[in-house]
N, CA and C of each residue as an Amber inpcrd file, in Angstrom:
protein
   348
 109.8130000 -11.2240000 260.6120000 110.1630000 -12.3300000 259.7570000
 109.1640000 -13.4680000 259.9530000 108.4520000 -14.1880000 259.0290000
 107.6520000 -15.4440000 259.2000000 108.6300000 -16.6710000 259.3100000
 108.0710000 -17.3810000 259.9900000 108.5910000 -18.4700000 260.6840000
 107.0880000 -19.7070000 260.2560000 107.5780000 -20.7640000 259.9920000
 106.8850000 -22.0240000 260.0490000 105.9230000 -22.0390000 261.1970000
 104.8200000 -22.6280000 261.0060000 104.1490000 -22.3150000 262.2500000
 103.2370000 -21.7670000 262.9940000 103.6390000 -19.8190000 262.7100000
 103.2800000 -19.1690000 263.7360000 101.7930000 -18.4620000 262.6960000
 101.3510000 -18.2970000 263.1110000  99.7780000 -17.7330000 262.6440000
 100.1330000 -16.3220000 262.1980000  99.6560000 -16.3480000 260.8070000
  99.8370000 -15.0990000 259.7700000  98.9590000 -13.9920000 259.3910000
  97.9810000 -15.0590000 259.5150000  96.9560000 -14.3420000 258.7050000
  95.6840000 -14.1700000 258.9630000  94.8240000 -13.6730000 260.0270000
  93.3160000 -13.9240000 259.7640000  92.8960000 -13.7260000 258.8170000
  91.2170000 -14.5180000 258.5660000  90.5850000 -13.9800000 257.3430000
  88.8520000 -14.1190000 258.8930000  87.7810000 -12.9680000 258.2990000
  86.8060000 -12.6730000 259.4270000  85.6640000 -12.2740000 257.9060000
  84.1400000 -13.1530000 258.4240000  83.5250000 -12.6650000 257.7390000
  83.0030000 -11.0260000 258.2410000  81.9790000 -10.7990000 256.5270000
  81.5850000  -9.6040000 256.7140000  80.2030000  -9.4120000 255.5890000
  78.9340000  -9.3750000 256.3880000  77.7140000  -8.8450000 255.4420000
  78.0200000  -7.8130000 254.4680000  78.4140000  -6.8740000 254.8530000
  78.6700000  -5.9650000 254.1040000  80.0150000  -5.0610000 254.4680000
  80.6730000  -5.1470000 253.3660000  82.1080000  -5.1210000 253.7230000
  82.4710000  -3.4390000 253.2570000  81.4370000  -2.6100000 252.8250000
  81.2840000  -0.8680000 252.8320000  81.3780000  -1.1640000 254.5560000
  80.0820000  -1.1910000 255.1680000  80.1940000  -0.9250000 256.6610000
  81.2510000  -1.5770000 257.3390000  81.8310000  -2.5970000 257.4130000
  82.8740000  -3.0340000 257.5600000  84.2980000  -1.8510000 257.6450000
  84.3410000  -1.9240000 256.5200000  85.3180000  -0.6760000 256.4210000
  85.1360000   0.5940000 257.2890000  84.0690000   0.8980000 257.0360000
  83.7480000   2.0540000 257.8820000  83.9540000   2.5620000 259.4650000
  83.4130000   1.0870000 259.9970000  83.3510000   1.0650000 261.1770000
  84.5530000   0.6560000 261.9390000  85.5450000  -0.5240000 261.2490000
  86.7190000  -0.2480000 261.9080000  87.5840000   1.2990000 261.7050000
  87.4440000   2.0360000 260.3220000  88.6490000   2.7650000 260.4300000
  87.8870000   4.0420000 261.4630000  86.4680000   4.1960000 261.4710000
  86.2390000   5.4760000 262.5880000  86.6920000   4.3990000 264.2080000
  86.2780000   3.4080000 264.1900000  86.6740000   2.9390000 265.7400000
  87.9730000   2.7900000 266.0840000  89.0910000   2.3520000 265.2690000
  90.3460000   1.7350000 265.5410000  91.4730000   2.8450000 264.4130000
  91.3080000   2.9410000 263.4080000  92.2040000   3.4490000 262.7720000
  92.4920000   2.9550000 261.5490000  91.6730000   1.5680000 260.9530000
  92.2060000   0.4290000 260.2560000  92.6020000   1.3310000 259.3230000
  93.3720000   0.8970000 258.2610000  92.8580000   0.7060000 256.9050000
  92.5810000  -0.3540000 256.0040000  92.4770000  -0.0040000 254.7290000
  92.5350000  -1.2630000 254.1890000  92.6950000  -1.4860000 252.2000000
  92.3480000  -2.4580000 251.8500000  93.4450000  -2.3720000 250.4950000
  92.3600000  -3.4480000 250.0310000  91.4140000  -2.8780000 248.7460000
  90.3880000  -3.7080000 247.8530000  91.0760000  -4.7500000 247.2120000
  90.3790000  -5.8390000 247.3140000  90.8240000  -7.0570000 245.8870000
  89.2390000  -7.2160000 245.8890000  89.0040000  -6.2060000 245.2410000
  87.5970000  -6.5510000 244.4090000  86.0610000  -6.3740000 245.2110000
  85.3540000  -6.7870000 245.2600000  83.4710000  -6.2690000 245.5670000
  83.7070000  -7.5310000 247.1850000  84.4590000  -8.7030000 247.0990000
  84.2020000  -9.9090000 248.1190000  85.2230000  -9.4450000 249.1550000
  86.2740000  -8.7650000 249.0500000  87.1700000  -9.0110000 249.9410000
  88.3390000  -8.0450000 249.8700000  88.8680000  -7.3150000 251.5370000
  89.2600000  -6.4060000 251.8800000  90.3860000  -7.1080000 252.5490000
  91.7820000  -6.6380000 252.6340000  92.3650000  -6.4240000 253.7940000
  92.9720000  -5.5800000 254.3150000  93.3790000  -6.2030000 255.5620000
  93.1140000  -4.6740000 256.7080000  95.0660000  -4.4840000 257.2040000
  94.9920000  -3.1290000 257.0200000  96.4340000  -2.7330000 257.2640000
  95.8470000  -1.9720000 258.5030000  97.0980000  -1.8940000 259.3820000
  97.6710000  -0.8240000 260.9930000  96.5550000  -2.0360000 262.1280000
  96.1550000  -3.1510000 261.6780000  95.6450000  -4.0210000 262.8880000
  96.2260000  -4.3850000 264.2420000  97.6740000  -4.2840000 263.6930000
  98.4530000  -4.9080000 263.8810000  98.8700000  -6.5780000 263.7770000
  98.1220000  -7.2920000 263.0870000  97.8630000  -8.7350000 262.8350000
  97.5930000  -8.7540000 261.0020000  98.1320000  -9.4300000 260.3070000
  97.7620000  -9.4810000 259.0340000  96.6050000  -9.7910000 258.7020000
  95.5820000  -9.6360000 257.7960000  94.0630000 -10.4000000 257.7100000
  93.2400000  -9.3400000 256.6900000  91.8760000 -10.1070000 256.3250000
  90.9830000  -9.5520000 255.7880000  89.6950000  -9.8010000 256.2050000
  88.7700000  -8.9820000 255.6800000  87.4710000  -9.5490000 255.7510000
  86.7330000  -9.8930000 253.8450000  86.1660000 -11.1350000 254.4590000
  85.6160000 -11.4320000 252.9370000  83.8090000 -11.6400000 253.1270000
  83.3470000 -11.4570000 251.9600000  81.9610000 -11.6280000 252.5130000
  81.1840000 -12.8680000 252.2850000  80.7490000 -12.4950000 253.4370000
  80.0610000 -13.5060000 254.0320000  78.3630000 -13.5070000 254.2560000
  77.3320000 -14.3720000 254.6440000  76.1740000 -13.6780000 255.7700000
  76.7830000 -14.4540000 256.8640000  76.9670000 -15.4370000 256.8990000
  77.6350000 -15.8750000 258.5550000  78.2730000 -14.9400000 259.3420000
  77.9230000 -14.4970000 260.2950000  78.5270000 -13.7340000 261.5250000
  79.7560000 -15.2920000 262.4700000  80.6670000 -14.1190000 263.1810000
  81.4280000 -14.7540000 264.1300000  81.1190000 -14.5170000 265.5930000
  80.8310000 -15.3560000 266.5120000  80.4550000 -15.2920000 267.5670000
  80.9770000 -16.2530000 268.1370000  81.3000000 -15.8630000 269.7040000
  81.5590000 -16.8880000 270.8250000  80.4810000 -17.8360000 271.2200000
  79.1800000 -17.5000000 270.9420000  78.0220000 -18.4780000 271.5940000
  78.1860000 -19.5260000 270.3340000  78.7100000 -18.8940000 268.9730000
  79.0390000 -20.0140000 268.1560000  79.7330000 -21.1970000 267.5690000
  80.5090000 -21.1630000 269.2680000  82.2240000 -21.5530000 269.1630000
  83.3970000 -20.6920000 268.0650000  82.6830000 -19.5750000 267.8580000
  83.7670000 -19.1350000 266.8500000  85.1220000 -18.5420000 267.6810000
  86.0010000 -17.9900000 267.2300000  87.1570000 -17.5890000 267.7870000
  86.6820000 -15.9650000 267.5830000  87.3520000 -15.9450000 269.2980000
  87.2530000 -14.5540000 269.2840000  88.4610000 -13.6980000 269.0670000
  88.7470000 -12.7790000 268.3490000  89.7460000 -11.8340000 267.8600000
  89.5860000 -10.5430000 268.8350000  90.2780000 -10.5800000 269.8930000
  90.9150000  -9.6450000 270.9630000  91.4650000  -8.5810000 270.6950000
  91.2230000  -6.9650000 270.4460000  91.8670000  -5.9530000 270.1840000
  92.3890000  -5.2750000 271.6890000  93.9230000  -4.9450000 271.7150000
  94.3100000  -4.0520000 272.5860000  93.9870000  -2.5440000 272.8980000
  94.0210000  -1.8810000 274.2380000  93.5790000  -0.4620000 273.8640000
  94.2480000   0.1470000 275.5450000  95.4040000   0.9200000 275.2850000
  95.9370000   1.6040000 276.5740000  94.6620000   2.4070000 277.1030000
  93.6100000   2.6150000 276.8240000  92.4130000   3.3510000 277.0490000
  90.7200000   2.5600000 276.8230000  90.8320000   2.2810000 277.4190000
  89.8110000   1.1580000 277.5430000  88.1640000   1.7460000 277.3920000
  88.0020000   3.0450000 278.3770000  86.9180000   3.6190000 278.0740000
  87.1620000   4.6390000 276.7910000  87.7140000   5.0890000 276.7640000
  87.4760000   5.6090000 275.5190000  87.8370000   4.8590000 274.1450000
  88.2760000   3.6270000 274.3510000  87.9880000   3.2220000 273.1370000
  86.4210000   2.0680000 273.0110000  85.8920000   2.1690000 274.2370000
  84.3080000   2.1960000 274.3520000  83.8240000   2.6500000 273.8770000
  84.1420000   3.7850000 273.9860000  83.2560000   5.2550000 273.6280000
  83.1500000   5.1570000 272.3360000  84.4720000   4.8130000 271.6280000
  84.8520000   4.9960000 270.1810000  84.2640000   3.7620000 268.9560000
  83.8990000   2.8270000 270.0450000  82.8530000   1.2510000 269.3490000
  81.5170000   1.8040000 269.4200000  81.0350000   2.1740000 270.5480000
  79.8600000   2.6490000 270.3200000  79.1900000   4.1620000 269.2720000
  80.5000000   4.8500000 269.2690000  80.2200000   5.7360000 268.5260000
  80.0990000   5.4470000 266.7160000  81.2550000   4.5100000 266.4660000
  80.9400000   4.0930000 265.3430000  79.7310000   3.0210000 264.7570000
  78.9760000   2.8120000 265.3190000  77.8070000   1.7710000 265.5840000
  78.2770000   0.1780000 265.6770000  78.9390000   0.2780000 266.8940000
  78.8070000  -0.8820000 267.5580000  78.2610000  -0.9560000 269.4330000
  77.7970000  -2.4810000 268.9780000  77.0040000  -2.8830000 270.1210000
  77.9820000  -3.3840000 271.1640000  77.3150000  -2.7610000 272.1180000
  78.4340000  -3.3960000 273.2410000  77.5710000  -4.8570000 273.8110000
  77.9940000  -5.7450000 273.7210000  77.3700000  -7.1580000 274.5470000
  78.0380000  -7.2100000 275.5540000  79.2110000  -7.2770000 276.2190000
  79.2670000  -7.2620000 277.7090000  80.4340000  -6.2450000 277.8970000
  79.3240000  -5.7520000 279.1030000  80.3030000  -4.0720000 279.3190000
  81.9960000  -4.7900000 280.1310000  82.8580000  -3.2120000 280.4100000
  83.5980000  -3.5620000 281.1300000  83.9500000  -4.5180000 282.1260000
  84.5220000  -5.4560000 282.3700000  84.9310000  -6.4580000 283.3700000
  86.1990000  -7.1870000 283.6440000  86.5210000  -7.1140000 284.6420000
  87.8690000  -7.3090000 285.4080000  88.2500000  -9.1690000 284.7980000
  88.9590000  -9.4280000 284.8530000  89.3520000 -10.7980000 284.8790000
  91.0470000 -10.5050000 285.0060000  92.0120000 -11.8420000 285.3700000
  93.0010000 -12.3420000 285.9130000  93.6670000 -11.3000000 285.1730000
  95.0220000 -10.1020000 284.8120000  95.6600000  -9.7160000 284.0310000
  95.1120000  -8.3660000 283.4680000  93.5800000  -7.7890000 283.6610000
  93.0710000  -7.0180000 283.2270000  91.4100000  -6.6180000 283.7370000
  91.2690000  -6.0030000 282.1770000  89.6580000  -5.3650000 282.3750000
  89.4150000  -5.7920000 280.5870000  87.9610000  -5.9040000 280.5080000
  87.8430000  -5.7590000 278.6510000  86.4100000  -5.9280000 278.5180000
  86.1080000  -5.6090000 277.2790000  84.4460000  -5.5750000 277.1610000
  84.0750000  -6.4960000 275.8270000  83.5510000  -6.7170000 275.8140000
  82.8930000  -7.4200000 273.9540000  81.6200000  -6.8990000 273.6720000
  82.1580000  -6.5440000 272.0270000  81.0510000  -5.8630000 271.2700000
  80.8790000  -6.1540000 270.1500000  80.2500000  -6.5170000 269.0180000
  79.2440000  -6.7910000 268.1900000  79.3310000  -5.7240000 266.8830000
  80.3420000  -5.8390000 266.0480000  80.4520000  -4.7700000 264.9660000
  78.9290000  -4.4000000 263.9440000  78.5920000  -3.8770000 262.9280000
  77.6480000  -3.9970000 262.5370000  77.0840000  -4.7520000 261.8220000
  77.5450000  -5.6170000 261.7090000  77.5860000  -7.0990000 260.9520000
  77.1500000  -8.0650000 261.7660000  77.4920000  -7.7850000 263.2280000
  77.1320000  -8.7060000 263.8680000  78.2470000 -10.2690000 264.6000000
  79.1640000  -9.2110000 264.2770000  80.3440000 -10.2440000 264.5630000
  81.3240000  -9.9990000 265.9180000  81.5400000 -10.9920000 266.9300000
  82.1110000 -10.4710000 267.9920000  83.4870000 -10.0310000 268.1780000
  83.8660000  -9.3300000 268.5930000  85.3350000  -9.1490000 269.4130000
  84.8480000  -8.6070000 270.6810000  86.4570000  -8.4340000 270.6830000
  86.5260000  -8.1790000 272.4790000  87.9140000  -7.2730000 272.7630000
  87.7290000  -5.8000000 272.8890000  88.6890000  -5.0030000 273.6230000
  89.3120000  -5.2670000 274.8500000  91.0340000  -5.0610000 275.1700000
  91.1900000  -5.5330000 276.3610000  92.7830000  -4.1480000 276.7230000
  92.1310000  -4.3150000 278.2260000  93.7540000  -3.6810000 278.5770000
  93.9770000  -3.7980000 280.0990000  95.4870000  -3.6450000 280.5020000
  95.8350000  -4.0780000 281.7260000  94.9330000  -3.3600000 282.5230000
């Protein structure tokens, strides 16, 4: 149920929103649902959102916000970023609560995998 308040919706750029598509549903599972040539959104994220296009990339060195994906399997869903052509920028590493890595989709935009 939505509630006043609580955060609904991302929206994340995307150069090209063919590879976009691509690369989340071989890495993660996404899917997703056309409104047209600019802009996608993404179903099974578990978070509501789209990507629209953009050339601006999202990055942490850019103050941008980083969007955190969960994964009970941490290396193999490594395995599964790099296999779909993404860059890993910082490998595995421990911090307070966990382990997680950040990687660089093909667009050039950051997230960051995480699990206990």
């Amino acid at each position: 149920m939505r509630k006043t308040g609580q955060i609904d919706y991302v929206e994340l750029p995307s150069k090209d929103i063919e590879v976009t598509k691509k690369f989340f549903s071989e890495a993660f599972g996404w899917s997703f649902v056309g409104y047209g040539p600019d802009y996608v959104a993404i179903e099974g994220a578990g978070l509501n959102g789209g990507f629209y296009k953009s050339e601006k990339v999202s990055q942490t060195g850019n103050g941008s916000v980083l969007v955190v994906i969960y994964s009970s399997e941490l290396e193999s869903t490594l395995g599964s970023v790099k296999s779909a052509g993404g860059r890993i920028v910082q490998e595995i590493f421990s911090f307070p609560g966990g382990r997680r890595f950040h990687f660089c989709d093909p667009n050039g935009n950051e997230y960051a995998v995480w699990s206990e």
